[in-house]
C-alpha positions, 0 to 999 in steps of 0.5 A: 381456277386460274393461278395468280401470282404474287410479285416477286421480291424487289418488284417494287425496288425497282420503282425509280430506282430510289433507295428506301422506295420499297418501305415507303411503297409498303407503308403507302400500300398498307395504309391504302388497305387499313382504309379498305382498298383491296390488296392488288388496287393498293399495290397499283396506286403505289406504281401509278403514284410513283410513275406519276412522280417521276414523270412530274419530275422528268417534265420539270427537267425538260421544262428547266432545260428548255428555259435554259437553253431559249431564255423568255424573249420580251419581243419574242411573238411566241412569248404568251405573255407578250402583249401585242 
């Protein structure tokens, strides 16, 4: 029989370094299982949720960076909304 382990304390503190994100991550997975999702499926939604909030919130930063360094250009031929 193979041993599983258990995450150790603070695995999920550390999950985008936010404060209170352990709590919230708890109650998030404790109501994942109160609907019937396994513990171990319930702990990897919260850490796939988390990853994809951050990586939204990292793409808006590149986003709002790029626009503002190459403000839309009306004449600009790459601009999609430029009609020809």
């Amino acid at each position: 029989m193979a041993h599983r382990t258990r995450p150790g304390p603070g695995r999920l503190s550390g999950l985008s370094g936010k404060p209170g994100l352990p709590l919230l991550a708890t109650a998030r997975a404790r109501e994942l299982v109160d609907q019937g999702t396994p513990i171990e499926a319930a702990c990897r939604i919260v850490i796939l949720e988390d990853q994809l909030e951050e990586a939204q919130r990292i793409n808006a930063e590149h986003l709002h960076a790029t626009e503002s360094t190459n403000p839309t250009n009306p004449t600009n031929p790459m601009n999609p909304t430029t009609e020809p």
